[in-house]
C-alpha positions in Angstrom: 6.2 -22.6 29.0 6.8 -19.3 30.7 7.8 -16.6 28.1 5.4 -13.9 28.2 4.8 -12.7 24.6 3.0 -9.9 23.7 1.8 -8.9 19.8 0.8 -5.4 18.8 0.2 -3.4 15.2 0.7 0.0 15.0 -1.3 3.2 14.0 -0.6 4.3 10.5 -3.2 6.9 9.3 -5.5 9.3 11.1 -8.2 6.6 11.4 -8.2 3.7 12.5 -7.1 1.3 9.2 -10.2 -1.1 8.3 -7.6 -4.1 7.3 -6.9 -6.5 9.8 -4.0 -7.3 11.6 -3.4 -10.6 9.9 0.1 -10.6 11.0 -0.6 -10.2 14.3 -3.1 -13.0 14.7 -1.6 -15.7 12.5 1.1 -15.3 14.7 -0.5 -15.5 17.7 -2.1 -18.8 16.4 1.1 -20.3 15.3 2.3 -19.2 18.4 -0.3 -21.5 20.2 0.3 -24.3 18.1 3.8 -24.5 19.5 2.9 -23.8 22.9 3.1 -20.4 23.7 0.8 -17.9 24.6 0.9 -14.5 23.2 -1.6 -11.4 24.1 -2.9 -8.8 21.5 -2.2 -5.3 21.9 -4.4 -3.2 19.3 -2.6 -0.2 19.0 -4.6 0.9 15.4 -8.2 -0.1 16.7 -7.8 1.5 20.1 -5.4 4.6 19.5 -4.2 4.8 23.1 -2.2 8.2 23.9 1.3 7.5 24.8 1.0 7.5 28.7 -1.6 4.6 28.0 0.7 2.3 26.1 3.8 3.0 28.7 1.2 1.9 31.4 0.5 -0.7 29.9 3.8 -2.3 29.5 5.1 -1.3 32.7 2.3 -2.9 34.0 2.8 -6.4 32.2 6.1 -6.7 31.9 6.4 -8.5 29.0 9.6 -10.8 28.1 9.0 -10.5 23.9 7.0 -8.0 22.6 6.9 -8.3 18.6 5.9 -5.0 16.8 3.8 -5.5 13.1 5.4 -2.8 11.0 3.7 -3.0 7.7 5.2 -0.7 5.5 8.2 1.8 6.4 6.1 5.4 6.2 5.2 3.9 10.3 8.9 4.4 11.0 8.1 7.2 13.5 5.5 5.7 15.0 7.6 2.3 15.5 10.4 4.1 16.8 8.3 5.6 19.5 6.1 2.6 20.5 9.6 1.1 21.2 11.3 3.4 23.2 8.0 3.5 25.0 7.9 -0.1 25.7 11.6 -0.3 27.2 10.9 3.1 29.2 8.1 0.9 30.7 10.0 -2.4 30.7 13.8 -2.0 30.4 14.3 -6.1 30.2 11.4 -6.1 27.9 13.0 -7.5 24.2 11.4 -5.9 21.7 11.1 -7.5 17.9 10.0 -5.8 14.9 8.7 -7.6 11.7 6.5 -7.0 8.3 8.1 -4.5 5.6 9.8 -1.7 7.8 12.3 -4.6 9.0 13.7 -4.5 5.2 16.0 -1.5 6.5 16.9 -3.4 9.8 19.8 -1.5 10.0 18.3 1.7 11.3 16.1 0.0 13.2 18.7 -1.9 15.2 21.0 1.2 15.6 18.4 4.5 15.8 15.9 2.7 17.9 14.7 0.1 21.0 15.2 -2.6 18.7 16.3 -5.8 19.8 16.0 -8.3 16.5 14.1 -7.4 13.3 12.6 -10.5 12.5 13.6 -10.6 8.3 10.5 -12.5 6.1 7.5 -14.2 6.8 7.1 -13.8 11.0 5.4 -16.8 12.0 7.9 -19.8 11.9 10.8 -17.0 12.9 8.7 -15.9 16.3 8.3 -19.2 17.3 12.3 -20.2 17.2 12.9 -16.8 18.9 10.1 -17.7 21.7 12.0 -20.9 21.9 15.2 -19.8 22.0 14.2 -17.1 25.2 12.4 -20.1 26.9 15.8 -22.1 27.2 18.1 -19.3 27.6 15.8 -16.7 29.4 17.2 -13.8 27.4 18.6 -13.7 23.4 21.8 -11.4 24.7 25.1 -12.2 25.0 24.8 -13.3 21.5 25.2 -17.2 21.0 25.8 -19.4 18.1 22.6 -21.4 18.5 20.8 -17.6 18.2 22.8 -17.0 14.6 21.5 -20.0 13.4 17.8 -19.3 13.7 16.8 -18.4 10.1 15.1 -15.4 9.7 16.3 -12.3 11.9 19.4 -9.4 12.5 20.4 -8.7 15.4 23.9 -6.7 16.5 26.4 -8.9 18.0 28.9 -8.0 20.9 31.3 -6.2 18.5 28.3 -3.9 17.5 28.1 -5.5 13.9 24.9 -6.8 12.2 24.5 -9.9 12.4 21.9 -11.1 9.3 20.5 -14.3 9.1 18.5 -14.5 5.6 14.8 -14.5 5.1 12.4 -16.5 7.2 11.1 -19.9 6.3 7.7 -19.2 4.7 4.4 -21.1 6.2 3.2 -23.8 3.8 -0.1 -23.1 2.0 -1.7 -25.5 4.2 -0.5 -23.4 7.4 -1.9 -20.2 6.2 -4.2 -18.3 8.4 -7.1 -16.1 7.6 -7.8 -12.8 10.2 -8.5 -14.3 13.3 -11.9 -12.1 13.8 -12.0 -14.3 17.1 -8.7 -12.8 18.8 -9.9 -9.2 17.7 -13.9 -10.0 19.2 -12.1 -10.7 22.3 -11.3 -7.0 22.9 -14.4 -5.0 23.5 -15.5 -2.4 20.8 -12.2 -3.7 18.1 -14.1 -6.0 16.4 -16.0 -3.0 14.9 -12.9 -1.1 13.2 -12.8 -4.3 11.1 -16.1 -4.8 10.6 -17.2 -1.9 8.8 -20.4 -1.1 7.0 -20.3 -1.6 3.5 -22.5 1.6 2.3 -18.8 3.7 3.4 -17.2 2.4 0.2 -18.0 3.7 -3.6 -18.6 -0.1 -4.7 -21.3 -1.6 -3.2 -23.6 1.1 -3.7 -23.7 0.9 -7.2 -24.6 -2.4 -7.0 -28.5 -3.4 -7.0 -27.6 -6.4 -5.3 -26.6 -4.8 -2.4 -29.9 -3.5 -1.7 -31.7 -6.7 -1.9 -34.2 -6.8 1.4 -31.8 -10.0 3.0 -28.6 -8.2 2.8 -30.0 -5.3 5.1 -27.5 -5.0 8.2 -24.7 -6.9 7.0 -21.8 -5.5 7.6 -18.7 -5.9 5.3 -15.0 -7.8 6.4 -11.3 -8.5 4.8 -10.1 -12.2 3.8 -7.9 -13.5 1.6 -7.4 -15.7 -1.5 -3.8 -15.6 -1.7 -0.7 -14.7 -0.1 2.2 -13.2 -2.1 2.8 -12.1 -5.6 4.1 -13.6 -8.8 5.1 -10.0 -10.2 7.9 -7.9 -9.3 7.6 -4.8 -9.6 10.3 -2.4 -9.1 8.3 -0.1 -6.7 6.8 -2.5 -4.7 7.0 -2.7 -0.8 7.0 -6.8 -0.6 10.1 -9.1 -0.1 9.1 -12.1 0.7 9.3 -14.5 -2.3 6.4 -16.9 -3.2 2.7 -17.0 -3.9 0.3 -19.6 -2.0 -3.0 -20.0 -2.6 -5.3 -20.8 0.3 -6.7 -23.9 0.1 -11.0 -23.5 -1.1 -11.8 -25.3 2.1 -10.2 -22.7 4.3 -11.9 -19.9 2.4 -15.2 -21.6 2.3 -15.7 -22.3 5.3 -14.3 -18.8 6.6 -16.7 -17.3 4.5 -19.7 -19.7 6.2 -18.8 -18.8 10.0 -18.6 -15.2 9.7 -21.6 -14.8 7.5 -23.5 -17.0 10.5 -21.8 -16.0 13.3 -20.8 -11.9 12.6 -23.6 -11.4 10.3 -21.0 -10.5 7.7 -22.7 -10.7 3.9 -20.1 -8.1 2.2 -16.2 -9.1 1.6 -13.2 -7.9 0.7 -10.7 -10.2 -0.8 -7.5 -8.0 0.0 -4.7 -10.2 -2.2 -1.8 -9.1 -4.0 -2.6 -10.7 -6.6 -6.1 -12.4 -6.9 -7.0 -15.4 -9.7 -3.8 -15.9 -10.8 -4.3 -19.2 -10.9 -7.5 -20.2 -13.7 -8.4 -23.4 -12.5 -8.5 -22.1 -8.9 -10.4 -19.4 -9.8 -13.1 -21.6 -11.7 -13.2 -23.6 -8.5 -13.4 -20.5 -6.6 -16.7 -19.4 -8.5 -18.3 -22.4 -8.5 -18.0 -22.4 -5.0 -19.0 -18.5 -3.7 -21.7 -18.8 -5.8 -24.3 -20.6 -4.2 -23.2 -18.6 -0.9 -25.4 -15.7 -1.6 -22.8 -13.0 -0.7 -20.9 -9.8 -2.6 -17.6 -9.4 -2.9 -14.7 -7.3 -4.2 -11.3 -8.2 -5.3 -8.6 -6.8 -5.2 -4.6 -6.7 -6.2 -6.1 -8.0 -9.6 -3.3 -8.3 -12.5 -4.5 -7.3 -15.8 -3.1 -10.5 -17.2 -6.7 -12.2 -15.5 -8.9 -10.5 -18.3 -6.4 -11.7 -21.0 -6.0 -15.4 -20.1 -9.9 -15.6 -19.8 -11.9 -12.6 -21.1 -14.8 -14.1 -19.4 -13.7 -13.9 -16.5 -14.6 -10.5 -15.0 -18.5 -11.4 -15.8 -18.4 -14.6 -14.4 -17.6 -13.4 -10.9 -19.9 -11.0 -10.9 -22.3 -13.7 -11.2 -20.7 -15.0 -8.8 -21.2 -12.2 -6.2 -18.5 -10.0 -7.4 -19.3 -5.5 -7.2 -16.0 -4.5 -7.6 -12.2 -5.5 -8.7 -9.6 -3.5 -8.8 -5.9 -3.8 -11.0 -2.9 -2.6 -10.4 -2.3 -0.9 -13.9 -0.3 2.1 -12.8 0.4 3.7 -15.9 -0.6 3.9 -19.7 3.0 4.1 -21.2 4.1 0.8 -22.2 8.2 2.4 -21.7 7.2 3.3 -17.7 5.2 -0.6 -17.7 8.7 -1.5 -18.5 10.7 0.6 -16.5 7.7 -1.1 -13.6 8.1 -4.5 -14.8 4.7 -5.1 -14.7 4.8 -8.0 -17.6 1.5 -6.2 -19.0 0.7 -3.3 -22.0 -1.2 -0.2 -22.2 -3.4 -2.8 -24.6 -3.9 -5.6 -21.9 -5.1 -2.8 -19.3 -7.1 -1.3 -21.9 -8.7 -4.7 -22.0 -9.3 -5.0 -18.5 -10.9 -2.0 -17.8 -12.9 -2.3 -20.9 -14.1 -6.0 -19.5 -15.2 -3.7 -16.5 -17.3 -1.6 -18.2 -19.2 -4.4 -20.2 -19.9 -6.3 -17.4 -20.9 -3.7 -15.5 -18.2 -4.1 -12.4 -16.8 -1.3 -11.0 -13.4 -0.7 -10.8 -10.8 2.3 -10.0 -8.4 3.4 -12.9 -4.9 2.6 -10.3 -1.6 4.7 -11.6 1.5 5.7 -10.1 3.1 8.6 -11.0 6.8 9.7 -11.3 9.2 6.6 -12.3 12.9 6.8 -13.2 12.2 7.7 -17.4 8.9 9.5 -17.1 8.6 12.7 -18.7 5.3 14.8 -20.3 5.4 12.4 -23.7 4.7 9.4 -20.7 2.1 11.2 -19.0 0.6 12.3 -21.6 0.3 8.8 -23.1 -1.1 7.7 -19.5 -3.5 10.5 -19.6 -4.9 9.7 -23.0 -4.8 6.2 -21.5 -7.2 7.1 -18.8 -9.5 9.2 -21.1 -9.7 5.9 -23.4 -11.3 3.8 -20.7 -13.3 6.0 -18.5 -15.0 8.2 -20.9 -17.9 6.3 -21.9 -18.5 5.1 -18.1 -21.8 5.4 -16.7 -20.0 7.0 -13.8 -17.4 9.9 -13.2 -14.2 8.7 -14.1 -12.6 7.1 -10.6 -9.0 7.4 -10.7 -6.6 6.6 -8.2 -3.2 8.4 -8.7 -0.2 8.0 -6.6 3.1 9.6 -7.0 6.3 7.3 -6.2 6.8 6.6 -2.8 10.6 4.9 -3.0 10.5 2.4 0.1 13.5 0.3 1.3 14.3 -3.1 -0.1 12.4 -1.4 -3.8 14.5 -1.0 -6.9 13.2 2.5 -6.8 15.0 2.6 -3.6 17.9 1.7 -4.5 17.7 4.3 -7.7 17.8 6.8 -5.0 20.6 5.8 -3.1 23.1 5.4 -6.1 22.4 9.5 -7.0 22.4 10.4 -3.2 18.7 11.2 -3.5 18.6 9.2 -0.5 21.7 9.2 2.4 24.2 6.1 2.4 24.7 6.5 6.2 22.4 5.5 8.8 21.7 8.8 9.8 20.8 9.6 6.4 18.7 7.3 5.7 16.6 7.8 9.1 15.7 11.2 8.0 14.6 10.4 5.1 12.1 7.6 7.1 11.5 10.0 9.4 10.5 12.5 6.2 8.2 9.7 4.6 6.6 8.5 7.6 2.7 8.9 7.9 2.6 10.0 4.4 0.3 8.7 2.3 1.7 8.2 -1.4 -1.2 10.3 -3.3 0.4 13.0 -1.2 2.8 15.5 -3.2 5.3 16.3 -0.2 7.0 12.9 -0.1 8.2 13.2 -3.6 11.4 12.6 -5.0 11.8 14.0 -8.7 13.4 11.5 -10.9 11.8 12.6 -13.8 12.4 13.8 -17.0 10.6 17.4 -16.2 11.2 19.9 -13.8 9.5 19.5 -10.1 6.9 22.2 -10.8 6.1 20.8 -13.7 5.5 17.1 -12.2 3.2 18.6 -9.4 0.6 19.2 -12.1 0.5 15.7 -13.4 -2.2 14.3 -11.2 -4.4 17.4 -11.0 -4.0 17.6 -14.8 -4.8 13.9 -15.2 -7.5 13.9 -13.1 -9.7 16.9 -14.5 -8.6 15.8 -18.7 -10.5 12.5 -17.5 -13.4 14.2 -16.0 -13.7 16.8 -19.1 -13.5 14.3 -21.8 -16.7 12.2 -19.7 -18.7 15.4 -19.3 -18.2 16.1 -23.0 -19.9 12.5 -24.0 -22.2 13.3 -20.9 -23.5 17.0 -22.6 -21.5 18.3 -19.6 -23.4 17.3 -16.6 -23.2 15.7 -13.3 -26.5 14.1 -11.4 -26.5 14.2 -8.1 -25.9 10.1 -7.7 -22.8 10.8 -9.8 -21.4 13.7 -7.9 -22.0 11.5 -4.2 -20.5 8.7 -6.0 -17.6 10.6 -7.8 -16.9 13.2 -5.0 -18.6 12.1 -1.7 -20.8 14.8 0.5 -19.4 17.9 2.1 -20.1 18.0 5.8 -18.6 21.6 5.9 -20.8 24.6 6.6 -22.3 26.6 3.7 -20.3 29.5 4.8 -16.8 27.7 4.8 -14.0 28.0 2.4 -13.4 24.0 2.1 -17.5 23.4 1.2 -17.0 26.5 -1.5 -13.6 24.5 -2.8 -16.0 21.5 -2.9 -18.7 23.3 -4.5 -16.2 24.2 -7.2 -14.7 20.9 -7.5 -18.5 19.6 -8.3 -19.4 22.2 -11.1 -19.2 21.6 -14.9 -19.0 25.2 -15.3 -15.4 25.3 -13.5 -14.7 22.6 -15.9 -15.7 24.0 -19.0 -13.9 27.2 -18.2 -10.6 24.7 -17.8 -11.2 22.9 -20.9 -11.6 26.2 -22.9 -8.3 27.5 -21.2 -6.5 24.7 -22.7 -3.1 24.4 -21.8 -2.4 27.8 -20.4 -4.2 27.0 -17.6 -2.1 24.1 -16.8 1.4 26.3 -17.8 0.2 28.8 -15.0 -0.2 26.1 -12.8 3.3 24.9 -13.7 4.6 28.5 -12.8 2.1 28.9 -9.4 3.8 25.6 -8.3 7.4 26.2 -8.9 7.1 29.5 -6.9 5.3 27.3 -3.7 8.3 25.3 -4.5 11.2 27.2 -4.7 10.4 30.9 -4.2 9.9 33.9 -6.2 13.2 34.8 -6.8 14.6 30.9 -7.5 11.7 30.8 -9.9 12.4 33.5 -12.0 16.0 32.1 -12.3 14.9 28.7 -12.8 12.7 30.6 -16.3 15.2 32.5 -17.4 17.6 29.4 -17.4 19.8 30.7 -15.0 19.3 28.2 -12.5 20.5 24.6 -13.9 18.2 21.4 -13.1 19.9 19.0 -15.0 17.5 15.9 -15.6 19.3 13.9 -18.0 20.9 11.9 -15.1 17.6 10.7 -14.7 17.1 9.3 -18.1 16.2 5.2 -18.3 15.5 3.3 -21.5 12.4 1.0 -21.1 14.0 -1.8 -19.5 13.2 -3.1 -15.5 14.0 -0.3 -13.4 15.7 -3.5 -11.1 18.1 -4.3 -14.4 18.8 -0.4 -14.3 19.9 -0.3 -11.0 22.1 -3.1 -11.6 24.1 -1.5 -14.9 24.4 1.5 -12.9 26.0 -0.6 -10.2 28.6 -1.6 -12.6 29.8 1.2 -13.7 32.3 3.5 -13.1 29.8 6.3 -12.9 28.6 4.4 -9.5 31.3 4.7 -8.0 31.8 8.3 -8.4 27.4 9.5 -8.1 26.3 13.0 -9.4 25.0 14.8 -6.4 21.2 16.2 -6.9 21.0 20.3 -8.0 18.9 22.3 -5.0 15.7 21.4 -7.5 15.4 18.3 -5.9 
């Protein structure tokens, strides 16, 4: 079989991403199972400047060359690799799968892009490999090429052409990281097998000191595949959630502990233990392995369907598992549709604690509906169930990050938040892309408070959690709890960012918050709405003068997905309020 298939990831973040490109190999794999052949380009590990990648396309010539876009903020960066790839191989067709594909749209009309492949890319890269090996090319468009499940494409008339969602894998089918495919490329292997001593986790375990662990290094499996939750601003649509058979994860776990010297894992799920009897077969099984692990994409549910749970796998071998709470407020839960309460991830992180397992307090920030009342309930929420920790209080705190194919999404398109038109919509990819979601600038207020007034809510949450846990701790950090709460500073002494982190590290600069009180965090509200908006649109927006009306915004505690649809029902959607110039 002669198609020449090429498969390549794509750099996200500043450093190279430690999570594997598990798209990208099970592909490959499935790939081979049908007969094909497909090479592994790894653009994240390797980071090759742009006149390396158009080399080394125009130098291979690829017939398919399928693109793993994970999540839409690498819409730049997948936009460039393509046009790069057809600059260095004109006939070269060029497929893009994984979350960005959800707005295939743009994709096909604003970039390279031949076919977005729509799902789950395995079973859809083989038919479209297929399909090229008959006909030699997928264009002019034929009938037998709108039948293959899973893909858009435009046809001769310039209209998309949509297929539905990919045919998803069986459980039996599912493929770990190949860690083979990426040892095959000199010096890769290393980005994804990491040393576990980077992380905050493992060090706080004793276990992880233990003379036999010494020089194991630390890799990503999985458990599971998919999600049984919904929630409204989540970046995943394909449907279903398969459990990897034990065997496969067993003996994964054997060969690289033997054969990489890996003794440290992370089990990177969406949702981990669903399942109770699989996860009692599960312990009994990584038990007598002898390794330590961490879990996460952990629902909260877990601790409530068997509070014992949490210290069994640490028995186990578990350090460290981590839930996706997000917020404190049972309205924003709802607004989320998490299907948990502030009580069952008070639970959870309170089964934590007792078992000694470490764990991140996870929140997003900034739903449809929230307002001061929810953070403050969130806040109070965080101070609940981190002030009597051994350790700093470890929060994780994103705001919104509205992603096509979301509910949230959509909540910004039906008040022109977001563009209708293609165009539109590209810029606002363009304006999310390589932007992570604890960032500020990405932000789209749809809020009950004003946007200089939401800018505060992390900062604010952050340092109430860290001055209620120096009060029980008679306001003092030791040094293994600043390293472990706040890392090292590897700036000079005579630098302004090591005296920031000096200040960040006092209890002093605390104290002097906590006896501040609230004006503190009021002249924050005003310092941020002038870096927003400017001195003079801030003293209008004080005096009242300048109009921000928020009631637009305002949800009842119901699915932010049900929302979406009542306002799609309405006359009101027909006829959107246009945003104010406060965003």
């Amino acid at each position: 079989m002669g198609v020449k298939i090429s498969l390549c990831n794509i750099a996200l973040r500043a450093q190279p991403d430690p999570f594997p490109p598990v798209a990208c190999t099970s592909i490959i794999n499935y790939l081979k199972r049908g007969g094909y052949q497909a090479e592994f380009f790894d653009i994240d590990a390797k980071r090759p400047s742009d006149k390396k990648v158009l080399e080394y396309f125009a130098r291979e010539r690829f017939d398919i060359v399928g693109i793993s876009a994970v999540v839409s903020t690498g819409y730049a960066y997948t936009k460039n690799l393509a046009l790069l790839i057809k600059k260095g191989s004109p006939s070269t067709r060029v497929i893009v799968g994984g979350n960005l594909a959800a707005t295939h749209e743009v994709l096909l009309r604003k970039c390279e892009i031949d076919i977005c492949a729509i799902g789950e890319g395995e079973k859809v890269m083989l038919s479209l490999a297929r399909y090229f090996d008959k006909h030699g090319d997928f264009f002019p468009v034929t009938e037998e090429l709108k039948n293959i499940q899973g893909i858009a494409f435009l046809d001769e008339d310039n209209e998309v052409v949509h297929t539905g969602t990919g045919e998803l894998v069986p459980k039996e089918e599912l493929s770990q990281p190949d860690y083979e495919i990426l040892a095959m490329h000199d010096g890769v292997l290393g980005s994804y097998v990491t040393d576990p001593f980077l992380r905050n986790d493992f060090p706080g375990d004793q276990r992880s000191y233990e003379p036999h662990r010494k020089g194991q290094k630390l890799a990503t499996l999985f458990t599971a595949k998919g999600c049984v939750n919904t929630c409204t601003f989540c970046h995943r649509w394909v449907k279903g959630y398969r459990v990897f058979p034990m065997e496969n994860i067993i003996k994964t776990v054997k060969t690289l502990k033997e054969k990489h010297n890996i003794g440290f894992f992370n089990f990177g799920d969406e949702c981990f233990g669903e399942d109770i009897r699989w996860l009692n077969e599960f312990i009994r099984q990584m038990a007598p392995l002898d390794v330590l692990f961490q879990c996460s994409g952990v629902r909260v549910g877990l601790v409530k369907k068997d509070p014992t749970s949490i210290r069994r796998l640490k028995e186990a071998g578990m350090v460290a598992i981590y839930f996706g709470m997000e917020s404190g407020c049972d309205k924003i839960l709802s607004v989320m549709e998490k299907r948990a309460s502030r009580v069952d991830n008070i639970r959870a992180a309170k089964a934590c604690a007792e078992a000694g397992v470490y764990t991140e307090i996870q929140l997003i920030l900034g739903m449809p509906g929230e307002s001061d009342e929810t953070v403050k309930e969130t806040t109070d929420f965080t101070i609940e169930v981190t002030k009597d920790l051994p350790y700093p209080p470890m929060l994780s705190i994103n705001y919104l990050q509205s992603l096509p194919g979301t509910p949230s999404y959509d909540f910004l398109k039906h008040y022109h938040l977001v563009g209708r038109s293609v165009d539109e919509e590209e810029r606002y990819l363009l304006s999310v892309s390589d932007v992570n979601a604890c960032e500020f600038s990405h932000y789209i207020n749809v809020t009950q408070s004003p946007l200089g007034r939401v800018m505060t809510w992390q900062k604010k949450m952050v340092f109430l959690a860290r001055i209620a846990w120096l009060k029980e701790h008679h306001w003092k950090f030791t040094p293994e709890q600043k390293i472990k709460a706040f890392g090292r500073s590897e700036n000079p002494w005579w630098s302004f960012k090591y005296w920031k982190f000096v200040l960040k590290t006092s209890p002093l600069v605390y104290r002097g918050i906590d006896l501040l009180g609230e004006a503190f965090w009021e002249g924050m509200v005003v310092r941020n709405t002038i870096s927003i908006f400017g001195f003079r649109k801030a003293v209008l927006i004080f005096l009242g003068l300048s109009k921000d009306d928020r009631s637009k915004y305002q949800v009842v505690g119901k699915s932010l997905k049900k929302i979406v649809a009542d306002l799609n029902t309405t006359t009101a959607a027909a006829t959107p309020v246009l945003v104010s110039s406060c965003r």
